[in-house]
N, CA, C and O atoms as a GROMACS GRO file, in nm:
protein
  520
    1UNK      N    1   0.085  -0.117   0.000
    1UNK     CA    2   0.000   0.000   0.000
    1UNK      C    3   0.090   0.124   0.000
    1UNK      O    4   0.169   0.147   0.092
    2UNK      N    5   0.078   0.188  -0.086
    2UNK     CA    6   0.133   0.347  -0.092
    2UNK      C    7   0.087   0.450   0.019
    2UNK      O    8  -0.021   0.450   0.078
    3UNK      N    9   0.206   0.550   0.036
    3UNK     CA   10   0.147   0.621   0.146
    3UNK      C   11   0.011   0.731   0.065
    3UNK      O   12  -0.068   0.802   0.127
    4UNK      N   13   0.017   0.720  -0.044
    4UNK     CA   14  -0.109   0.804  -0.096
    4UNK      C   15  -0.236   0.736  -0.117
    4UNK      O   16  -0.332   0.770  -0.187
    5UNK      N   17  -0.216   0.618  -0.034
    5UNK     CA   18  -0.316   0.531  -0.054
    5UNK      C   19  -0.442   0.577  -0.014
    5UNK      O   20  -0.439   0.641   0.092
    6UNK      N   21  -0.594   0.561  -0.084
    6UNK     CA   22  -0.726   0.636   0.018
    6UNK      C   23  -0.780   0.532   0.161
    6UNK      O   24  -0.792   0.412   0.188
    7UNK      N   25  -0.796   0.648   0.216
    7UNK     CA   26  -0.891   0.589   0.352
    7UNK      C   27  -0.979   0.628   0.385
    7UNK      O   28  -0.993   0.748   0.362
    8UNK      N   29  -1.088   0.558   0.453
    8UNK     CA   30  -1.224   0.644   0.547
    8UNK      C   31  -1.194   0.620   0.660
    8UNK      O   32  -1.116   0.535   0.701
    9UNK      N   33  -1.282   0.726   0.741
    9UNK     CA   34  -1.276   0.685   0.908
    9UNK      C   35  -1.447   0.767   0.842
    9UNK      O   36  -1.491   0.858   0.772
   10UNK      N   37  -1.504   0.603   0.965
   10UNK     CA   38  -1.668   0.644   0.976
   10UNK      C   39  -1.639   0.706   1.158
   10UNK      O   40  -1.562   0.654   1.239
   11UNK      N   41  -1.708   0.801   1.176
   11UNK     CA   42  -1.635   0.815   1.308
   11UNK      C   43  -1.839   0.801   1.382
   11UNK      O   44  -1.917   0.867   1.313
   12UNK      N   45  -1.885   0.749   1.463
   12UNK     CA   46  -1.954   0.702   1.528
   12UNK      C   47  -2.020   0.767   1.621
   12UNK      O   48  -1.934   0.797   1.705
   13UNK      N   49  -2.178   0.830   1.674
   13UNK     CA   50  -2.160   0.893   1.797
   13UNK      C   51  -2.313   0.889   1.786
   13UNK      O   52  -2.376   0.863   1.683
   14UNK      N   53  -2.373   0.923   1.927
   14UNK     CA   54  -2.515   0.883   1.994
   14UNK      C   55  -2.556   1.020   2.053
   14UNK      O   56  -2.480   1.114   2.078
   15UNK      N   57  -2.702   1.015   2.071
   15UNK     CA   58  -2.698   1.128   2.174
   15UNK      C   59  -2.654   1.196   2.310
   15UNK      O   60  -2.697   1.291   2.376
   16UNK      N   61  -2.560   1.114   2.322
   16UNK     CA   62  -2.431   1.194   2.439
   16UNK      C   63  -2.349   1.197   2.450
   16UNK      O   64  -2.286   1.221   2.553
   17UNK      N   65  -2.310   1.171   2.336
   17UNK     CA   66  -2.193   1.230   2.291
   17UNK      C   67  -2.177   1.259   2.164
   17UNK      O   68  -2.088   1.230   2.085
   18UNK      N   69  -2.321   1.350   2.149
   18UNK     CA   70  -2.249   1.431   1.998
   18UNK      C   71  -2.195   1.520   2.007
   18UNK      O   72  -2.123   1.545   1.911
   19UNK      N   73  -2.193   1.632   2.137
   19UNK     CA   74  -2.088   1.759   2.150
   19UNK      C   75  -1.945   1.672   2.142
   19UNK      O   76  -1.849   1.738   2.105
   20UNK      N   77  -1.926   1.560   2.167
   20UNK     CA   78  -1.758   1.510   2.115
   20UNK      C   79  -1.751   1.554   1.992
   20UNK      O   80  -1.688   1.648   1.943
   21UNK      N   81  -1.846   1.449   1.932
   21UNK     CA   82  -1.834   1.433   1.788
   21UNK      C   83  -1.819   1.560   1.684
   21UNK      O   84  -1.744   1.564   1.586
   22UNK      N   85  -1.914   1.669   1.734
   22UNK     CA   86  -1.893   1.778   1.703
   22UNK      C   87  -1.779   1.870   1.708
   22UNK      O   88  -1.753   1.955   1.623
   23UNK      N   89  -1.693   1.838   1.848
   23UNK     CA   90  -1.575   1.864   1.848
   23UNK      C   91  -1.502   1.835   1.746
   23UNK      O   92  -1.470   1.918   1.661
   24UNK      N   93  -1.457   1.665   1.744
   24UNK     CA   94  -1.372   1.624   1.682
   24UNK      C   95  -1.423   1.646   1.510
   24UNK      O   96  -1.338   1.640   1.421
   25UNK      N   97  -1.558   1.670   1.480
   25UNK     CA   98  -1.578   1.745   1.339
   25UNK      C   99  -1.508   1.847   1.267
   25UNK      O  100  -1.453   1.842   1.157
   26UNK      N  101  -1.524   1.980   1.386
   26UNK     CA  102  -1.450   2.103   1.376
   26UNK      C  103  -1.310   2.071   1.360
   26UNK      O  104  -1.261   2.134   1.266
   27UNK      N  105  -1.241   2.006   1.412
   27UNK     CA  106  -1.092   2.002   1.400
   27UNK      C  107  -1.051   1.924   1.324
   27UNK      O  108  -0.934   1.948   1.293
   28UNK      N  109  -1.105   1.815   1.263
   28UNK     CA  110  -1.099   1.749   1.100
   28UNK      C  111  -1.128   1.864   0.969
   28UNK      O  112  -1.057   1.894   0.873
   29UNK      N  113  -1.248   1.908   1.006
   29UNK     CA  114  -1.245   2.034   0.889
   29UNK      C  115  -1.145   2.127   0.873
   29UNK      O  116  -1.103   2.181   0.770
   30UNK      N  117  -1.105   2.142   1.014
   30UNK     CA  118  -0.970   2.284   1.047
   30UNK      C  119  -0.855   2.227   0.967
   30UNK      O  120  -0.762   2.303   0.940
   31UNK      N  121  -0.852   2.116   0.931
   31UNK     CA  122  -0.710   2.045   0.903
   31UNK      C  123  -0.703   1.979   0.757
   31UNK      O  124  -0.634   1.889   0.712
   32UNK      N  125  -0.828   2.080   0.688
   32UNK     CA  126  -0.877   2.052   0.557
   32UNK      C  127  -0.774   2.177   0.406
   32UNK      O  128  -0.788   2.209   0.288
   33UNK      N  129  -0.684   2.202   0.518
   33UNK     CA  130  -0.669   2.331   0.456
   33UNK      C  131  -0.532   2.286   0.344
   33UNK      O  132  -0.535   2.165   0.364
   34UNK      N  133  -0.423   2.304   0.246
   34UNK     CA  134  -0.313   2.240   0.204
   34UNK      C  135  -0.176   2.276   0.304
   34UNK      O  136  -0.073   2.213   0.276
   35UNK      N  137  -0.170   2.371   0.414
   35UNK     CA  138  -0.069   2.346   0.506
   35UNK      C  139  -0.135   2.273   0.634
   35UNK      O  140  -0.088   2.304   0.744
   36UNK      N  141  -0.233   2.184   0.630
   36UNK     CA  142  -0.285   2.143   0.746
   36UNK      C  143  -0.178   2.000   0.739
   36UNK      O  144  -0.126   1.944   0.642
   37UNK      N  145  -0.174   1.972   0.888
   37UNK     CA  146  -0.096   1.844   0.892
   37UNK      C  147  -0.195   1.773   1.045
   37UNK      O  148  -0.193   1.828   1.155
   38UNK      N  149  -0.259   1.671   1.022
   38UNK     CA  150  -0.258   1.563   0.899
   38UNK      C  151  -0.347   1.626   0.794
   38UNK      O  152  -0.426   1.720   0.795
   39UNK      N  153  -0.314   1.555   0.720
   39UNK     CA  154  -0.389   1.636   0.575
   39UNK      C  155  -0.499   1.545   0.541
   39UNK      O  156  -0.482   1.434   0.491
   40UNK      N  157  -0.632   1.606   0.577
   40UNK     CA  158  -0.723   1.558   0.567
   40UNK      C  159  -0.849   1.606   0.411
   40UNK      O  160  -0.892   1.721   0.402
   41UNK      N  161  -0.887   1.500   0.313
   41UNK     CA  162  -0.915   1.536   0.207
   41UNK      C  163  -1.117   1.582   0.202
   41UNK      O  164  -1.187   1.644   0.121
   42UNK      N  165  -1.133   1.539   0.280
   42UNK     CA  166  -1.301   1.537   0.330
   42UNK      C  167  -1.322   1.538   0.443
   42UNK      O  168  -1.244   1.474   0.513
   43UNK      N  169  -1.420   1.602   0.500
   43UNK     CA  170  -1.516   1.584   0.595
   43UNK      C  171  -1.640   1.592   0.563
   43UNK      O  172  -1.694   1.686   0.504
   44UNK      N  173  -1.712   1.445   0.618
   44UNK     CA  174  -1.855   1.482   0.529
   44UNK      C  175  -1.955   1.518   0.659
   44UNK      O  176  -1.924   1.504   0.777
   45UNK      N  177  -2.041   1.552   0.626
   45UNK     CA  178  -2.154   1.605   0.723
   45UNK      C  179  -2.212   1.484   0.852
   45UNK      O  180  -2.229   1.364   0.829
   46UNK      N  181  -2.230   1.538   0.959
   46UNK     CA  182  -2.293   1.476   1.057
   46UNK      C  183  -2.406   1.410   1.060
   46UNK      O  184  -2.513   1.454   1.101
   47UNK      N  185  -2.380   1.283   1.006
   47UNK     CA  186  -2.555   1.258   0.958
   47UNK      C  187  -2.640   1.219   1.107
   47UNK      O  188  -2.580   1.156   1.194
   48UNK      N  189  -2.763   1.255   1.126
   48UNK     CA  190  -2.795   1.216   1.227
   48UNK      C  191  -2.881   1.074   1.236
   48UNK      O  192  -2.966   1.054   1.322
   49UNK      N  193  -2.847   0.989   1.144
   49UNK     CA  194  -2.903   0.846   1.116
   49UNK      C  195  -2.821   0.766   1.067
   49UNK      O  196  -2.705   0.800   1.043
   50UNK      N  197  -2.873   0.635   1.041
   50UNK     CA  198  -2.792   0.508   0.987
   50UNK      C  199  -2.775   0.554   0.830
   50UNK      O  200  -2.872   0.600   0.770
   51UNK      N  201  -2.651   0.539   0.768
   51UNK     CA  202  -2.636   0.551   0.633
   51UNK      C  203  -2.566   0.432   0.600
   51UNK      O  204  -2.487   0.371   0.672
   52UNK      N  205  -2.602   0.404   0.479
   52UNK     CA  206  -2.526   0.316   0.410
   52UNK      C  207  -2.520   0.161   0.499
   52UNK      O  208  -2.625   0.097   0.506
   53UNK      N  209  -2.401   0.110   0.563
   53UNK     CA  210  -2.413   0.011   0.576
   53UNK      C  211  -2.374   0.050   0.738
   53UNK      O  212  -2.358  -0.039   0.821
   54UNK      N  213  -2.365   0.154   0.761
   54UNK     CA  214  -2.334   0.193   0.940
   54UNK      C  215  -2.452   0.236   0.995
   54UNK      O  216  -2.542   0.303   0.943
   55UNK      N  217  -2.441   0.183   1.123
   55UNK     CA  218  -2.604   0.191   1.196
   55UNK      C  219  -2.656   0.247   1.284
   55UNK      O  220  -2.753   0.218   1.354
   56UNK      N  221  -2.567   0.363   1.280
   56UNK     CA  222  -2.569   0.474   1.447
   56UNK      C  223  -2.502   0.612   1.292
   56UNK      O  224  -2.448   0.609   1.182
   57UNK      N  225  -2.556   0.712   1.391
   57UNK     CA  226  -2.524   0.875   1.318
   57UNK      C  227  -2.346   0.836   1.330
   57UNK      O  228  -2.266   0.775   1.401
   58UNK      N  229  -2.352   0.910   1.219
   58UNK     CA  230  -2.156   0.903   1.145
   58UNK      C  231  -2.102   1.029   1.114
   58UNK      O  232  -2.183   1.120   1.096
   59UNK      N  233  -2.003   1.049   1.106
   59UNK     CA  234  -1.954   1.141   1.000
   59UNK      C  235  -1.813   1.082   0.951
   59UNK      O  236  -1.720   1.047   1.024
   60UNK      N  237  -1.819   1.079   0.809
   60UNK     CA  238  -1.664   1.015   0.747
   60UNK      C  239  -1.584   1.143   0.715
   60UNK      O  240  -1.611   1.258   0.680
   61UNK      N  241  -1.482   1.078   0.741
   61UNK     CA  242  -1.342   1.145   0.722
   61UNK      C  243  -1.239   1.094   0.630
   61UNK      O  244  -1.207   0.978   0.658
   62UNK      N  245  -1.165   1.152   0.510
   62UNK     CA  246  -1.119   1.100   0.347
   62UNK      C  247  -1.001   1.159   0.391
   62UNK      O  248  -0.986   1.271   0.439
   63UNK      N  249  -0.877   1.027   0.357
   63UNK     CA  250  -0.756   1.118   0.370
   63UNK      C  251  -0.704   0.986   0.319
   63UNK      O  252  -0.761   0.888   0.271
   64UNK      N  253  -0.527   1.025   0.353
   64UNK     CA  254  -0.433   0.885   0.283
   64UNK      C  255  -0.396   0.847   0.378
   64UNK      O  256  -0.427   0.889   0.489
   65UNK      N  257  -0.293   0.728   0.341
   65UNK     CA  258  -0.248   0.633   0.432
   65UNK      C  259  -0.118   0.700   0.568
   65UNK      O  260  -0.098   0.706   0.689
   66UNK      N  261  -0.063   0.737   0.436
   66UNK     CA  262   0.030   0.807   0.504
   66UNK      C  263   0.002   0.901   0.665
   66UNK      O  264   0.082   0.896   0.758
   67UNK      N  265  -0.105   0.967   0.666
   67UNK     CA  266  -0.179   1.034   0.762
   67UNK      C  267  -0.284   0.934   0.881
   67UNK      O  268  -0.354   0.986   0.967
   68UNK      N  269  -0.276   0.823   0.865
   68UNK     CA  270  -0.352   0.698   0.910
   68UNK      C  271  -0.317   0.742   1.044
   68UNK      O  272  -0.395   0.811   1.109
   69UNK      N  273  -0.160   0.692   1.106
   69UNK     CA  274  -0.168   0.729   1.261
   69UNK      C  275  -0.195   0.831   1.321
   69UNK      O  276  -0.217   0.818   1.442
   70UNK      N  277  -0.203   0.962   1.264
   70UNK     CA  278  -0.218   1.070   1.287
   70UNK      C  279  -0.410   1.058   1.318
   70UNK      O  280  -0.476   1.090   1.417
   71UNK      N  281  -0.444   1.010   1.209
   71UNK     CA  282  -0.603   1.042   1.268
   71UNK      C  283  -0.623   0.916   1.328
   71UNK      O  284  -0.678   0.959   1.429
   72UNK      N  285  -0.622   0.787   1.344
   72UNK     CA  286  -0.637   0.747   1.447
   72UNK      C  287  -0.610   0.825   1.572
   72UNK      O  288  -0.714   0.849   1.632
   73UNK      N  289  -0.487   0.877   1.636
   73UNK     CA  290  -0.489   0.934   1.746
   73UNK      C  291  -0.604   1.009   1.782
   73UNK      O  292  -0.654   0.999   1.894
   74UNK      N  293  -0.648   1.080   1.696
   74UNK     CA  294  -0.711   1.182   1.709
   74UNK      C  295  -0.812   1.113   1.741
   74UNK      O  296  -0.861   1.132   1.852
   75UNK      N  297  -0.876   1.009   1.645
   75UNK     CA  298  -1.006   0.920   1.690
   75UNK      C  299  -1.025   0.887   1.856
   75UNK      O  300  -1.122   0.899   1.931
   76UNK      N  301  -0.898   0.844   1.875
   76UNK     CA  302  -0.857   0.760   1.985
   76UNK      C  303  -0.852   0.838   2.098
   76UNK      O  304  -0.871   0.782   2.206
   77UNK      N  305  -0.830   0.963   2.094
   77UNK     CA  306  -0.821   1.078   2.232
   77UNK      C  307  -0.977   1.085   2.218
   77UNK      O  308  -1.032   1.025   2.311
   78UNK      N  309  -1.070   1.145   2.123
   78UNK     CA  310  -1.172   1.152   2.075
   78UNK      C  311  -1.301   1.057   2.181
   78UNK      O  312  -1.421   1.075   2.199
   79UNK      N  313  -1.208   0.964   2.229
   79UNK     CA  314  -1.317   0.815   2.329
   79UNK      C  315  -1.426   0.780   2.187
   79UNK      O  316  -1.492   0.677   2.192
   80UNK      N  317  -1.435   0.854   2.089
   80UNK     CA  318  -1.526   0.776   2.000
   80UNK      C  319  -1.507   0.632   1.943
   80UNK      O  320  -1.398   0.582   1.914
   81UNK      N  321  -1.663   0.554   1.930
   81UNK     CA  322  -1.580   0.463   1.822
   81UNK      C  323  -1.585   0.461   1.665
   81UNK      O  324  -1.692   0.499   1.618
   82UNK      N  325  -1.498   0.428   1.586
   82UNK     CA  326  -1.487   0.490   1.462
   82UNK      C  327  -1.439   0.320   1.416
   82UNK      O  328  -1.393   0.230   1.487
   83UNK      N  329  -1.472   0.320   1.262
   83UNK     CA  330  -1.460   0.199   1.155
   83UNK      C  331  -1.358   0.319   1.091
   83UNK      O  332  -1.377   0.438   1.064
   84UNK      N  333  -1.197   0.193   1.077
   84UNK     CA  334  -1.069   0.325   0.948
   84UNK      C  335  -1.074   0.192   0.896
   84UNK      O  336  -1.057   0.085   0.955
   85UNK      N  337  -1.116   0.229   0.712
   85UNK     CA  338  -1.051   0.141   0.643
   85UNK      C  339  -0.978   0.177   0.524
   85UNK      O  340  -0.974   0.295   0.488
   86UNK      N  341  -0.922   0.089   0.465
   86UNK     CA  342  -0.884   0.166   0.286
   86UNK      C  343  -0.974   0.166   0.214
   86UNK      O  344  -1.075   0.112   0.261
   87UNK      N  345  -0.987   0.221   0.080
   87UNK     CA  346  -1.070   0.223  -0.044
   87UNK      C  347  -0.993   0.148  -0.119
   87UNK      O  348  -0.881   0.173  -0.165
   88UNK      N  349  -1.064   0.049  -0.129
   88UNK     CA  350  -0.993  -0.035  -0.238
   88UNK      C  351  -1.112  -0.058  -0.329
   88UNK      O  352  -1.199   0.029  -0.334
   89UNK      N  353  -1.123  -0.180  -0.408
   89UNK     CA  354  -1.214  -0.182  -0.560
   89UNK      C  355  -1.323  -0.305  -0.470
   89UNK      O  356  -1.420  -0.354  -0.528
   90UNK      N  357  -1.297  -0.333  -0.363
   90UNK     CA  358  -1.382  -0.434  -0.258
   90UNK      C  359  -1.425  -0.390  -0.155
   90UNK      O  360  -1.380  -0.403  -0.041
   91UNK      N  361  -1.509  -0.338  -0.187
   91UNK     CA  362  -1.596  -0.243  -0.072
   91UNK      C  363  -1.650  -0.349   0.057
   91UNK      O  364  -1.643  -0.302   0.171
   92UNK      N  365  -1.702  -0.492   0.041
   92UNK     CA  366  -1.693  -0.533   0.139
   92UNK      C  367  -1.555  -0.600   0.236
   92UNK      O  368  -1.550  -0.592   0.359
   93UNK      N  369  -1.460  -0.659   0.154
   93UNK     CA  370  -1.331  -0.595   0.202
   93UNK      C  371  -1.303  -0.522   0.314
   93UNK      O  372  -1.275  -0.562   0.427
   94UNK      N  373  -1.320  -0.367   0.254
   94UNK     CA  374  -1.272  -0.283   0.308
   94UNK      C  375  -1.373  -0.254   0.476
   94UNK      O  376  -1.353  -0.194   0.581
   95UNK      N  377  -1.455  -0.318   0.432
   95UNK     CA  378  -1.523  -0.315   0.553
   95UNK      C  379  -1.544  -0.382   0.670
   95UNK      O  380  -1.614  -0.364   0.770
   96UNK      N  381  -1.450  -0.482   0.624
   96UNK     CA  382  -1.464  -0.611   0.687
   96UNK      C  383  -1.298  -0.658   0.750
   96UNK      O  384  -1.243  -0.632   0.857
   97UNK      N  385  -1.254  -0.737   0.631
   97UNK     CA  386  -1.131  -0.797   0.671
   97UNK      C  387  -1.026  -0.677   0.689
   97UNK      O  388  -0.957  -0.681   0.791
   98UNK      N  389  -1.007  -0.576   0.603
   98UNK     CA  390  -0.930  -0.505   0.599
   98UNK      C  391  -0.919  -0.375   0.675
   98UNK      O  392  -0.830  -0.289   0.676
   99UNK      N  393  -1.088  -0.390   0.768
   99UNK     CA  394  -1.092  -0.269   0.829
   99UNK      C  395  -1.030  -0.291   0.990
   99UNK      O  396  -0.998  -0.399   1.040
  100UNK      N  397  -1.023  -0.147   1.059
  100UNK     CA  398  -0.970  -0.099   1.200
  100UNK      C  399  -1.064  -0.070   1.262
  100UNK      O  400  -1.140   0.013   1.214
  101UNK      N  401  -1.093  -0.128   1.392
  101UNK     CA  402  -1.172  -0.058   1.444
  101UNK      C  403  -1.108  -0.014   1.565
  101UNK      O  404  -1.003  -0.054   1.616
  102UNK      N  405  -1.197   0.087   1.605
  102UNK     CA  406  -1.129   0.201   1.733
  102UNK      C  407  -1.271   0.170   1.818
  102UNK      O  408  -1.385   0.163   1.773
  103UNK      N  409  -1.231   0.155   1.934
  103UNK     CA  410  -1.354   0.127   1.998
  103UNK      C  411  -1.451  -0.014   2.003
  103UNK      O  412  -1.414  -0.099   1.923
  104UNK      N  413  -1.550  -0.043   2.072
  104UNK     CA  414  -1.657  -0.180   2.024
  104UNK      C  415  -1.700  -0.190   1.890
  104UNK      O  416  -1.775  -0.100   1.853
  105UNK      N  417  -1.666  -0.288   1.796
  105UNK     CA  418  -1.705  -0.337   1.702
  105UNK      C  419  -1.841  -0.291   1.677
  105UNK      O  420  -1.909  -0.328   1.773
  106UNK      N  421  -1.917  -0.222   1.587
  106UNK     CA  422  -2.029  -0.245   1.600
  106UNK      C  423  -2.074  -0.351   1.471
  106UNK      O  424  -1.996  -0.414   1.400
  107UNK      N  425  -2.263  -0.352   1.460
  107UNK     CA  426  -2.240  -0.484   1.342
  107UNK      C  427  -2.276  -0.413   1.251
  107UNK      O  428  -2.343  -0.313   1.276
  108UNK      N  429  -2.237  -0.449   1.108
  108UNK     CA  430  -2.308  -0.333   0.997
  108UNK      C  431  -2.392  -0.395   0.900
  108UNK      O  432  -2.387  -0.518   0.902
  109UNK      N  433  -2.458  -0.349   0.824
  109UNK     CA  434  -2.569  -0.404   0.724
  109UNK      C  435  -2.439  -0.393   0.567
  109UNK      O  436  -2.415  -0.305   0.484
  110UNK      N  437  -2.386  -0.527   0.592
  110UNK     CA  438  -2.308  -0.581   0.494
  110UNK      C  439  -2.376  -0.592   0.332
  110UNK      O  440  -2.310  -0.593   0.229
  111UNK      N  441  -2.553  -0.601   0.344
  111UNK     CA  442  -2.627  -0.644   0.266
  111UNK      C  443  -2.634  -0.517   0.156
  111UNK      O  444  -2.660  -0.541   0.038
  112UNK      N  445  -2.609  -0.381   0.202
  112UNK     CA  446  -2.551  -0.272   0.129
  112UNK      C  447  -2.455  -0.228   0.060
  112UNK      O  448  -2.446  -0.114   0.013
  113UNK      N  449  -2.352  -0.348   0.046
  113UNK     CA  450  -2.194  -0.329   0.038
  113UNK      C  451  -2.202  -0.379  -0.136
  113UNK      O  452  -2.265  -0.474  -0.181
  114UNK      N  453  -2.141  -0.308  -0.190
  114UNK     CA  454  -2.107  -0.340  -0.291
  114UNK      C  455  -2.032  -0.464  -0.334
  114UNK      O  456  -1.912  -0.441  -0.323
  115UNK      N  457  -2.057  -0.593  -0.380
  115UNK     CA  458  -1.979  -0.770  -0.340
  115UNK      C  459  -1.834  -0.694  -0.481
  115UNK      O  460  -1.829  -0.604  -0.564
  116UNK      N  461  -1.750  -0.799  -0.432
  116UNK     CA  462  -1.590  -0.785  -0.490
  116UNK      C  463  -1.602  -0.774  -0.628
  116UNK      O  464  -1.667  -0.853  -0.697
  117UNK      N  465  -1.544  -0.684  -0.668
  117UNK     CA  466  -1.536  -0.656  -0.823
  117UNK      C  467  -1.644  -0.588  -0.913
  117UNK      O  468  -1.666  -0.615  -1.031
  118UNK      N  469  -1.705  -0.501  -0.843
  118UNK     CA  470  -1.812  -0.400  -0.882
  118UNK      C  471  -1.821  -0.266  -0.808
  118UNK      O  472  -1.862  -0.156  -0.845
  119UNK      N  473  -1.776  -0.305  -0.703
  119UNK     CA  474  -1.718  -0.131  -0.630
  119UNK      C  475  -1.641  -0.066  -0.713
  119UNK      O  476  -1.535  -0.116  -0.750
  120UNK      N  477  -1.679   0.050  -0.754
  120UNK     CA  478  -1.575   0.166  -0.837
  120UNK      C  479  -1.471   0.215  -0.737
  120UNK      O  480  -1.369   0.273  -0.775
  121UNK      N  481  -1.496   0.194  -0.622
  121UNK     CA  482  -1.341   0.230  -0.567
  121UNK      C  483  -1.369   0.394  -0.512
  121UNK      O  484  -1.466   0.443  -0.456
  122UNK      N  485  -1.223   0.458  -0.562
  122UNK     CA  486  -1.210   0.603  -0.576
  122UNK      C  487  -1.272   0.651  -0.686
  122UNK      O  488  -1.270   0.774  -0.685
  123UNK      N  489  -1.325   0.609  -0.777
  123UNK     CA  490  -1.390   0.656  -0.876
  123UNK      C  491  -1.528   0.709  -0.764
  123UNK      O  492  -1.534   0.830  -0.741
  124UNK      N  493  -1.627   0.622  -0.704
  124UNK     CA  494  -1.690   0.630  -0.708
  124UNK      C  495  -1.675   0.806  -0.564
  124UNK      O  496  -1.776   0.872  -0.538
  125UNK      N  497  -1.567   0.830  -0.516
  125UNK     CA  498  -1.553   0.918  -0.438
  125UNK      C  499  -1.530   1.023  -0.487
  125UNK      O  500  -1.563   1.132  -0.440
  126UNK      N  501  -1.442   0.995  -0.636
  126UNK     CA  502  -1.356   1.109  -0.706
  126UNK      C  503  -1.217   1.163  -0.646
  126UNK      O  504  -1.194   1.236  -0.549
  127UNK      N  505  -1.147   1.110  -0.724
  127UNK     CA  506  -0.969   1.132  -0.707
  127UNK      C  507  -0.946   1.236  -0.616
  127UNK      O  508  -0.888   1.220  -0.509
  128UNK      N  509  -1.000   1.365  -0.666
  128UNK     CA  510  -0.963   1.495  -0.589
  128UNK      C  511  -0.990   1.496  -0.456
  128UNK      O  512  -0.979   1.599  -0.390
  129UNK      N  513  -1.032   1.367  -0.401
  129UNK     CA  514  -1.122   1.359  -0.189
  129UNK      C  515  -0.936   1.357  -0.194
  129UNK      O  516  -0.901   1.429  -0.101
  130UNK      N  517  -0.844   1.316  -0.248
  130UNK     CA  518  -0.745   1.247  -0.215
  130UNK      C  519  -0.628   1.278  -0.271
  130UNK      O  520  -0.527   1.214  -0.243
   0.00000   0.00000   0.00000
């Protein structure tokens, strides 16, 4: 894996602790900037529901590999729990075998996941998250 490799962090949070989450929002966006270090390529919005194949309110975070320990920490001071995986062309993959979790496992609706070899990958994010 290259250090320009893509990643998500689904970062995880409930009603008591969304002023965390909100925290740790603001300072992912702050670090959206091209002298920000870690260099973070997205922050997407606070959803306040299950999306996709995660089953508690999220907000994802798009960056590279290279920057991986850096936002883990941040996850990790954060007390949130968060799913970090890569983007690869196996979206269940990436969700599964290849993913990190920070915090209790939670379970996800796999039945949403795009099966191996039909995920567009970074296409489907667009190069420039990254």
């Amino acid at each position: 894996m290259t250090d320009d490799a893509p990643f998500h962090a689904h970062i995880y949070f409930g009603e008591f602790d969304r002023s965390r989450a909100a925290q740790l929002h603001a300072a992912f966006r702050g670090l959206t900037g091209a002298d920000a270090l870690p260099r973070i390529g997205f922050v997407g919005r606070m959803a306040d529901g299950p999306v996709g194949p995660h089953p508690l309110p999220q907000f994802e975070v798009h960056f590279v590999a290279s920057e991986r320990a850096e936002v883990v920490a941040m996850i990790q001071a954060s007390g949130l729990c968060a799913l970090v995986h890569p983007l690869t062309d196996d979206d269940l993959a990436d969700h599964t075998t290849l993913a990190h979790w920070i915090g209790e496992p939670l379970e996800l609706d796999l039945t949403v996941l795009d099966p191996p070899g039909v995920n567009q990958g970074t296409v489907r994010f667009g190069k420039a998250d990254f």
